[in-house]
C-alpha beads as a LAMMPS data file, in Angstrom:
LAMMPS data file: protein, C-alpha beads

144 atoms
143 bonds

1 atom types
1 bond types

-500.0 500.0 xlo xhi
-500.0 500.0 ylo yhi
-500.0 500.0 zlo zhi

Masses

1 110.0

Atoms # bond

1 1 1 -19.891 -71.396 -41.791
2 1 1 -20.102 -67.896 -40.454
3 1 1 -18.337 -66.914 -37.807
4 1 1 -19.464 -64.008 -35.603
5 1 1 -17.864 -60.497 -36.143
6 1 1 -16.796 -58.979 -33.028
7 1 1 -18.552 -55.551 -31.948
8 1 1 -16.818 -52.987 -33.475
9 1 1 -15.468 -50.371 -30.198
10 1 1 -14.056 -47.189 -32.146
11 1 1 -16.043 -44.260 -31.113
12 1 1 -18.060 -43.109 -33.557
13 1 1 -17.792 -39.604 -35.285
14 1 1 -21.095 -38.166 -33.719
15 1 1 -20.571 -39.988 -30.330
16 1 1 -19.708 -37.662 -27.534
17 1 1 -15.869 -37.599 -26.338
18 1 1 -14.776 -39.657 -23.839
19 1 1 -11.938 -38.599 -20.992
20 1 1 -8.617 -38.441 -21.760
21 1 1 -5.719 -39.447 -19.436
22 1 1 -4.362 -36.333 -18.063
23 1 1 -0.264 -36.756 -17.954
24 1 1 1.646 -36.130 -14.833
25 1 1 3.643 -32.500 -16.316
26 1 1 -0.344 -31.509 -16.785
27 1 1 -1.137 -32.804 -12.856
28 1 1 1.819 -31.052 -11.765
29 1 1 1.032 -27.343 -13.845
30 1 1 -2.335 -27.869 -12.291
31 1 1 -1.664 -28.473 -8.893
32 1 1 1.130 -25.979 -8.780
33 1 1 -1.044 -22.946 -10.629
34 1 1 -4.013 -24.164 -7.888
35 1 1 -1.347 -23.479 -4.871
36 1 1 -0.610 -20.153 -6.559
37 1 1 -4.283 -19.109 -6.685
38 1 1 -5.070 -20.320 -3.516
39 1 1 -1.731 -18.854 -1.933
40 1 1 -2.967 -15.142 -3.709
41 1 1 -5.969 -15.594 -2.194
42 1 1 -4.928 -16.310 1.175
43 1 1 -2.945 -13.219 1.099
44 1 1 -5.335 -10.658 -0.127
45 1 1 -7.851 -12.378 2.526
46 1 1 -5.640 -12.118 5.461
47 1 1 -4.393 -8.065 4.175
48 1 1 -8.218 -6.995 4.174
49 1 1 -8.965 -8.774 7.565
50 1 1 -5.838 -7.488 9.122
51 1 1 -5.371 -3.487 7.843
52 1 1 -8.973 -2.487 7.016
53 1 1 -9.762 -2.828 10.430
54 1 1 -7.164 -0.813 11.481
55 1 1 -7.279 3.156 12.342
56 1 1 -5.206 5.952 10.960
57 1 1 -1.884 6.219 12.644
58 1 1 0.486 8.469 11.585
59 1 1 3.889 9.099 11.496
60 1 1 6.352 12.384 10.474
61 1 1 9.501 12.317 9.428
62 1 1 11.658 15.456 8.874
63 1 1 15.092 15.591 6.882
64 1 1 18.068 16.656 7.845
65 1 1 18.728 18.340 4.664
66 1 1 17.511 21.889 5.088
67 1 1 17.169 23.880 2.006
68 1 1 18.341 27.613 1.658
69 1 1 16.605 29.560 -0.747
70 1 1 16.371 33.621 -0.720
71 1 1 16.710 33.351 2.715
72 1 1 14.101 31.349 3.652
73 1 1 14.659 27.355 4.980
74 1 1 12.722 25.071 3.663
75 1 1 12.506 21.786 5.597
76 1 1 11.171 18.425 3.306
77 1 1 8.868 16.256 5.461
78 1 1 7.609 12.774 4.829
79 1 1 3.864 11.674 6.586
80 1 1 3.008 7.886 6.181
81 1 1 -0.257 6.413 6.877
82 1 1 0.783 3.493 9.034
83 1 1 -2.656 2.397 9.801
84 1 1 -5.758 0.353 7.111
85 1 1 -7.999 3.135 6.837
86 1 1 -8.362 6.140 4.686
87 1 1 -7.945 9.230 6.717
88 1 1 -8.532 12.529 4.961
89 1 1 -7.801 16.540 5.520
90 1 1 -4.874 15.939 7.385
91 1 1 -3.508 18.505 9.212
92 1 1 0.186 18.889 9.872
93 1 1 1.548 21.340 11.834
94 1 1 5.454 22.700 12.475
95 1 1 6.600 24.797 15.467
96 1 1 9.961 26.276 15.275
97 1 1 11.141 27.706 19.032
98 1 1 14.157 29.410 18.901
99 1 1 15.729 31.251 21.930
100 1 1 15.017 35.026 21.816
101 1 1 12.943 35.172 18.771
102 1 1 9.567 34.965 18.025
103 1 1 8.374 31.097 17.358
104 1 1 7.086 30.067 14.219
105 1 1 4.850 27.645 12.797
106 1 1 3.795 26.037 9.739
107 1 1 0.857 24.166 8.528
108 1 1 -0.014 21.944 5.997
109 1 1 -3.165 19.957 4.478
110 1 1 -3.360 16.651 2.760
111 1 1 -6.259 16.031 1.516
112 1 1 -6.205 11.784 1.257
113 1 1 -3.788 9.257 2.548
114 1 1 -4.820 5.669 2.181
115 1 1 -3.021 3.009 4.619
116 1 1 0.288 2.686 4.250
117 1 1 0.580 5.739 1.897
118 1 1 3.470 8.431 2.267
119 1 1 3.207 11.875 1.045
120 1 1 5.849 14.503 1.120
121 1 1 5.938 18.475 1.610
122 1 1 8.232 21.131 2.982
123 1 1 8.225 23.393 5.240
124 1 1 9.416 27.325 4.869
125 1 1 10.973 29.441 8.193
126 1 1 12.893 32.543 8.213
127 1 1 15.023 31.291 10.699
128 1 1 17.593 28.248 10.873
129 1 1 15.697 25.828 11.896
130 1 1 18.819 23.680 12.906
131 1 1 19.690 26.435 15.720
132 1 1 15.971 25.235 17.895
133 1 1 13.671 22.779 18.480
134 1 1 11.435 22.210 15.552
135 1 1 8.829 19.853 16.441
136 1 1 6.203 18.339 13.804
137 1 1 3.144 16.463 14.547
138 1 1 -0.128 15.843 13.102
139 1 1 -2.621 17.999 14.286
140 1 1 -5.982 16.392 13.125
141 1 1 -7.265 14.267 10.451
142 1 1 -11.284 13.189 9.527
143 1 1 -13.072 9.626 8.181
144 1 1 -14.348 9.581 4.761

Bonds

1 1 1 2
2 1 2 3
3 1 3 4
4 1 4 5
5 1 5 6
6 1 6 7
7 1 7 8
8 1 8 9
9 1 9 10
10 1 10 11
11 1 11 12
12 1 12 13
13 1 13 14
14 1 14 15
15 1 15 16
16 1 16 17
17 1 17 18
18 1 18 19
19 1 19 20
20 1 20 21
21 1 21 22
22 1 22 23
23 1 23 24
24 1 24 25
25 1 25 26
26 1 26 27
27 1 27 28
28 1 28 29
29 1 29 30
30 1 30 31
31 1 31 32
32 1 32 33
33 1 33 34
34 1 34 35
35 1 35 36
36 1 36 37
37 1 37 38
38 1 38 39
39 1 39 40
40 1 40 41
41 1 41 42
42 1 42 43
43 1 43 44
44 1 44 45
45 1 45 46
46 1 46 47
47 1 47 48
48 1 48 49
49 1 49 50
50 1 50 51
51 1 51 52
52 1 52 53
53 1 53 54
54 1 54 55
55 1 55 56
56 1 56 57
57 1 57 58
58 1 58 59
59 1 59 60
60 1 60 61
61 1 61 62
62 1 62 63
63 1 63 64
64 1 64 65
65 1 65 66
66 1 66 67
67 1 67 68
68 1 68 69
69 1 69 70
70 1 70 71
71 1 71 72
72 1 72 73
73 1 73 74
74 1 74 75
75 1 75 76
76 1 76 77
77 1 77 78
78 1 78 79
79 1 79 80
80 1 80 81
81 1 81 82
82 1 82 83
83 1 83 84
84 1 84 85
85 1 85 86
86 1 86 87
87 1 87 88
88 1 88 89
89 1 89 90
90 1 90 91
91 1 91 92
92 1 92 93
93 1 93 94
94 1 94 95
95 1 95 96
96 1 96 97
97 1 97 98
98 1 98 99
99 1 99 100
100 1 100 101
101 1 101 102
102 1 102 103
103 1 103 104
104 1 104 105
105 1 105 106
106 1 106 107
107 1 107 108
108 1 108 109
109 1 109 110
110 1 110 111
111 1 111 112
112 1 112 113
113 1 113 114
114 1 114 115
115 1 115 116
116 1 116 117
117 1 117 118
118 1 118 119
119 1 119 120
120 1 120 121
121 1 121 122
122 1 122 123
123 1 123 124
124 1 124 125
125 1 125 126
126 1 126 127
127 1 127 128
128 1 128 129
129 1 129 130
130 1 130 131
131 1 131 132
132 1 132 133
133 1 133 134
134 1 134 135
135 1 135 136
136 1 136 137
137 1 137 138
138 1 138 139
139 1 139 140
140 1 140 141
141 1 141 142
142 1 142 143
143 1 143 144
């Protein structure tokens, strides 16, 4: 007497493969490298929605440190972007007043400054400009 064979339920070579059982160190890597993404994401997101918006602001800050060379002082300056937006040709302007002598000024161009971008220069007077008032400022700036 024959007795039935049971159906055979290895996969065959040419059948298509079936799911595997994901461990939990793979769950975890997954989940944790989707939080990152999503986390990177949120960031850039909220950056673009909260600067690009934003108008050029500026602000100037002069060193102490004055620099004597041949008789001329040259004062190092430091303009930041504090704004989103790209502002270009930048104008910024010094005005030395000292008591009893003539006043002089400065200028200087910067072509691009992106949000949140600093750029340095100096300044050159003939006179000390520790001994007046030497006031900086941006003068102007245009919209690409």
């Amino acid at each position: 007497m024959d007795l039935p064979t049971p159906p055979d339920n290895s996969p065959s070579p040419n059948a298509p493969r079936s799911f595997t059982q994901r461990s939990a160190a793979e769950w975890v890597t997954f989940i944790a490298a989707s939080l990152i993404l999503l986390g990177l994401v949120g960031l850039i997101f909220f950056d673009w929605q909260t600067n690009q918006n934003r108008p050029p602001a500026f602000s100037v800050a002069v060193s102490e440190a004055v620099r004597v060379t041949d008789g001329r002082y040259y004062v190092p300056f430091a303009i930041t972007n504090t704004g989103g937006r790209i502002a270009r040709m930048v104008q910024v302007t010094a005005e030395l007043h000292i008591t009893g002598v003539d006043d002089e000024t400065g200028e200087q161009q910067i072509d691009f400054l992106s949000g949140h971008e600093t750029k340095a220069g100096n300044f050159v007077f003939t006179h000390n400009p520790q001994g007046g008032d030497l006031m900086v400022r941006v003068a102007s700036y245009r919209l690409p």
